[in-house]
Steps between C-alpha positions, in 0.01 A plus 500: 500500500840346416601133432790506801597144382613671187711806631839454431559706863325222698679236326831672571374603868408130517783389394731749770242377749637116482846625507509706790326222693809267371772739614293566839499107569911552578466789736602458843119326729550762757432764172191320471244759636756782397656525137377196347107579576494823376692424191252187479209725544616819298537242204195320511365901515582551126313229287237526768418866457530436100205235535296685730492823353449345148204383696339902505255659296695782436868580377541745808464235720696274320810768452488543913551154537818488213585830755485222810686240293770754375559632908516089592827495215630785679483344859651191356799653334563655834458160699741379226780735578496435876520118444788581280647737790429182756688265297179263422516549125787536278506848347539416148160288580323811685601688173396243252150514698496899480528489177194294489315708711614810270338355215185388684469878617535611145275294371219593752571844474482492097140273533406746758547792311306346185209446733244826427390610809 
């Protein structure tokens, strides 16, 4: 069982988490239900798969929930660019958060692949 509180990923994914709820708050209300909810709910996804699979007995389950957490980074990046596309976030900002989403992934994937399943 891992110490989540300690991983540098769900500090960082913590971290994104706050942001993207910052940069959501100036979206357009009628995106409420749309963009800004899933973006919302794909970055709450990634610190909360980090705690809950530190949570398992076993480092297989744990590695399928860094799997979950990696796919939510994914979605996001996606969301990102089509709020770019709409005009609701600068581009240079949408980049600026990719990159931070780049290095969460890489992170995950290189505690992931440490894990011995």
């Amino acid at each position: 069982m891992h110490q989540f509180k300690e991983l540098g990923i769900w500090k960082k994914s913590r971290a994104f988490c706050s942001e993207i709820y910052t940069i959501t708050s100036n979206f357009p209300s009628d995106e409420k239900f749309g963009l800004t909810n899933q973006l919302r709910r794909a970055s709450v996804s990634i610190p909360s798969n980090i705690a809950e699979g530190s949570s398992r007995n076993s480092n297989k389950d744990f590695s399928r929930f860094l799997e979950i957490a990696i796919g939510s980074a994914y979605e996001i990046e996606t969301q990102l660019l089509i709020a770019s596309d709409l005009g609701f976030i600068h581009q240079e900002k949408s980049e600026s958060l990719i990159i931070q989403l780049e290095q969460i992934i890489k992170m995950t994937s290189k505690f992931r692949s440490t894990l011995k399943v």
